[in-house]
C-alpha positions as CSV (number, residue, x, y, z in Angstrom):
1,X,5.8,3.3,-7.2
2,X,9.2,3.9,-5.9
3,X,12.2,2.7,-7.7
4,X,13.5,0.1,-5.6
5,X,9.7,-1.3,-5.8
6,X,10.7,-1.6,-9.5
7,X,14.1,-3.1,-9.5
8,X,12.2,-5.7,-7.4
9,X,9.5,-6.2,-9.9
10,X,12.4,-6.1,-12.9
11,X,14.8,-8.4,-10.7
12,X,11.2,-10.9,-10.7
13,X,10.7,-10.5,-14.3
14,X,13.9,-11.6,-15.4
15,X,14.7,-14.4,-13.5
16,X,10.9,-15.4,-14.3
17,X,11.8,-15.5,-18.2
18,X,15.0,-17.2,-17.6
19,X,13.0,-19.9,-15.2
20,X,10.6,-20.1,-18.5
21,X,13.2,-20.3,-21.0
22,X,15.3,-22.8,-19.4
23,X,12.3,-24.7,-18.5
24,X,10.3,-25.5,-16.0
25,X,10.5,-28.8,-15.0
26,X,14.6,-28.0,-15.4
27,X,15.5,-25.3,-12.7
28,X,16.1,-25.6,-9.1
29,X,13.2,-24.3,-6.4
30,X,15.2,-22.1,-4.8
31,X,14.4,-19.8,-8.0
32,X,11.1,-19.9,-7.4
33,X,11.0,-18.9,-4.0
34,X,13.4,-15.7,-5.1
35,X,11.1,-14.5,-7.8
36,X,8.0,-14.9,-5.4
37,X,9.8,-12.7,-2.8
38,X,10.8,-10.5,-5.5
39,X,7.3,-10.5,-6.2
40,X,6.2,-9.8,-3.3
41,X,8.4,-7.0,-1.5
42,X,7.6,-4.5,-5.2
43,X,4.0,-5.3,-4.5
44,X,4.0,-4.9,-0.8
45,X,7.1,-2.5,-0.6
46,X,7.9,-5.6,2.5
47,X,11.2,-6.9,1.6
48,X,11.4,-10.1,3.3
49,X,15.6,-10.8,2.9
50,X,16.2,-7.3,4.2
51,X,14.3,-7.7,7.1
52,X,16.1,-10.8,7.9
53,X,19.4,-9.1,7.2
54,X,18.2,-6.4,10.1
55,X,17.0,-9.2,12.8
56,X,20.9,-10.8,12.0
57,X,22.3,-7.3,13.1
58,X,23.5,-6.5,10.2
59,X,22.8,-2.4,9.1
């Protein structure tokens, strides 16, 4: 496990507890589709918003 694998996996964590403390019926979507991403790129060690950062050209 690397450590930006974890700071992915701490980054999902948190905003998970916040989505559960504020509630779920109560926050918008978009959160949900960060923390699966999150999720998924310290699983993976994918990062799907960095790879769309590199396809816009940016370094």
């Amino acid at each position: 496990m690397t450590a930006q694998r974890m700071l992915f996996l701490t980054v999902a964590s948190l905003l998970g507890t916040g989505v559960w403390l504020s509630g779920w019926d109560q926050v918008h979507w978009l959160l949900y589709v960060l923390t699966v991403m999150l999720v998924f790129a310290g699983v993976t060690g994918i990062c799907p918003g960095l790879l769309l950062y590199k396809q816009l050209g940016l370094k």
